[in-house]
N, C-alpha and C positions, 0 to 999 in steps of 0.2 A: 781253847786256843787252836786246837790241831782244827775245830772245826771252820774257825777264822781262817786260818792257812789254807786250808782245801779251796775255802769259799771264794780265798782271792786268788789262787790256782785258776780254780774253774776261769773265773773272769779275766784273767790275762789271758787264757786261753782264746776265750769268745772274743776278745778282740784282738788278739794275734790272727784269727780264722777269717772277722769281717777285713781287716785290713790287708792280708792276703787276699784273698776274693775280691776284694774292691779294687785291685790294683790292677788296671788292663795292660796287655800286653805291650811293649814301645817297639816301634819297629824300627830296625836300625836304621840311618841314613849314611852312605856314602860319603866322602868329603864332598866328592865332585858335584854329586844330585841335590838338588833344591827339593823342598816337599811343595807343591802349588798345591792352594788351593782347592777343595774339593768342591765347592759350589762353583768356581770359575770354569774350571775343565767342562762341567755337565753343560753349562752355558755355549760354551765352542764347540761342543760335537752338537749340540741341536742348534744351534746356527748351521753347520758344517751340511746336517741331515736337510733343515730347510733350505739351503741355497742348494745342493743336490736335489731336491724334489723339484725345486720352481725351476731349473734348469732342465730335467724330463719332461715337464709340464710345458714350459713355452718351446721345447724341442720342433722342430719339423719333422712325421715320421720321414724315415727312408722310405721312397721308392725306386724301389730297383728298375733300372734304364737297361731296354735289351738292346745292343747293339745291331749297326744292321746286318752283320754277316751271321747274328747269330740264328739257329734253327726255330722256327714256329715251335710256339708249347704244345705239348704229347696231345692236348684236346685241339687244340684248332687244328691240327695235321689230320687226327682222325676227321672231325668233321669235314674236312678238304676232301681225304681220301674217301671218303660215305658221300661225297656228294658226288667227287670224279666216276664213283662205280656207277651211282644210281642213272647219273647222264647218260655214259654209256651202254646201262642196262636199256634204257628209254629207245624205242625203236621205231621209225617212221610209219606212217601207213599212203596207200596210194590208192587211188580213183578212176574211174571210167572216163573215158572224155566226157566232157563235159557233163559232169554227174559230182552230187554231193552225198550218195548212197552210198555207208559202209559197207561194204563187203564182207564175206565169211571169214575172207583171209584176214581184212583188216580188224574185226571182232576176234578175234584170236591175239591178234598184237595186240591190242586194246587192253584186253584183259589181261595180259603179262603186263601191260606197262601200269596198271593199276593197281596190282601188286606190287610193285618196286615200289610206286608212289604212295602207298601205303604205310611202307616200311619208316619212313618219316616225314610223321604230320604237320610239322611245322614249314616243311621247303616249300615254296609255291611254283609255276609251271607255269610258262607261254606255250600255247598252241599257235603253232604258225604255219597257216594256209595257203599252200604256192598254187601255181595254176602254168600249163606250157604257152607258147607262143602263142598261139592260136586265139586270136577274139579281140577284142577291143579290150585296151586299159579300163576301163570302167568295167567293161565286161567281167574280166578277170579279178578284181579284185573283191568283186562282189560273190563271183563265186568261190573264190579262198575265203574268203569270210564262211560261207555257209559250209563249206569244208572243216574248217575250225570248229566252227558253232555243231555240227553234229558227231566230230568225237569227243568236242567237253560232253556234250549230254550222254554221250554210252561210257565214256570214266564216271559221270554224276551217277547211272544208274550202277554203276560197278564198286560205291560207296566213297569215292572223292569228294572231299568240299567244294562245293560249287567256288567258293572262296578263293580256293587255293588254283585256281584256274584262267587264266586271261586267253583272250585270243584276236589275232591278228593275221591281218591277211596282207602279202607281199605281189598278189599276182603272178604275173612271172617277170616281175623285177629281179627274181633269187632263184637261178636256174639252178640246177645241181648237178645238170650235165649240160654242155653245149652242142647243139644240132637240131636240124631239120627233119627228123626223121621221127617214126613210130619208138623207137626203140628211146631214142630222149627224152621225148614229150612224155614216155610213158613213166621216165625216172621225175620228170617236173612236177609232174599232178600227184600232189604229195601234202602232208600232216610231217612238219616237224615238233619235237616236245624239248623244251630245253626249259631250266630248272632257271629261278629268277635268285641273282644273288642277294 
């Protein structure tokens, strides 16, 4: 009998134990708060996530509109300023009358301006060949041309891209001083180098 008694101890036990165990926690509810649905909710935040994604998606990016008082970006200012040094570094050269023969002097500017031009390979360069009063229009224009045409070739041989080089003759349409005299003519008969934007 005592062993019957034990036997159904035990067993009231083992199901007092699964039936605790089995029982899950109840979570309180407020009067005010309703419990929704747990499948519903998951349902409205991924609608909520896909109408936010398709809304990134058909977006337009921004782009940012510079006003026009505002300053050039930090790169095109430098590239401005690297071009305004380089111009200015670029230094004329001049001629004998009626001669298209570089001079020692003008092989000297030659080769400092080849240097500069050097400095960046991508700018390109008009050489422009004036000529002084003196000679007929055709005359003159023919020989700024070949003014032109023989200091591209002493920049080519000083390692310039023949490329990066045009040339152009004004005659003496493009005085750079006005007058009759030696002292004029001798500023006319001239190589300018100016940088092509």
């Amino acid at each position: 009998m005592q062993k019957r008694i034990s036997f159904h101890a035990v067993y009231v036990f083992i199901i007092a134990v699964f039936i605790t165990a089995g029982c899950a926690k109840q979570e309180v509810v407020k009067k005010d708060e309703g419990i929704a649905p747990t499948q519903s909710l998951k349902q409205d935040d991924s609608k909520k996530a896909t109408a936010t994604a398709s809304s990134l998606t058909n977006a337009a990016p921004a782009v940012p509109t510079k006003a026009p008082d505002q300053p050039l970006p930090v790169q095109q200012t430098q590239k401005t300023s690297t071009t305004e040094q380089m111009q200015s570094a670029l230094n004329k050269i001049y001629f004998d009358f009626d001669s298209a023969d570089v001079s020692e002097s003008a092989r000297d500017t030659l080769s400092k301006n080849a240097t500069e031009m050097m400095k960046d390979r991508s700018v390109k360069f008009r050489i422009e060949g004036n000529c002084d009063e003196r000679g007929s229009t055709e005359y003159n224009l023919a020989l700024g041309e070949r003014r032109a045409k023989a200091a591209r070739k002493y920049l080519v041989t000083m390692g310039v891209k023949p490329d990066r080089l045009s040339v152009i003759s004004y005659g003496e349409e493009k005085p750079a001083v006005q007058g009759s005299d030696e002292s004029a003519w001798a500023k006319n008969r001239r190589d300018e180098f100016v940088i092509l934007k």
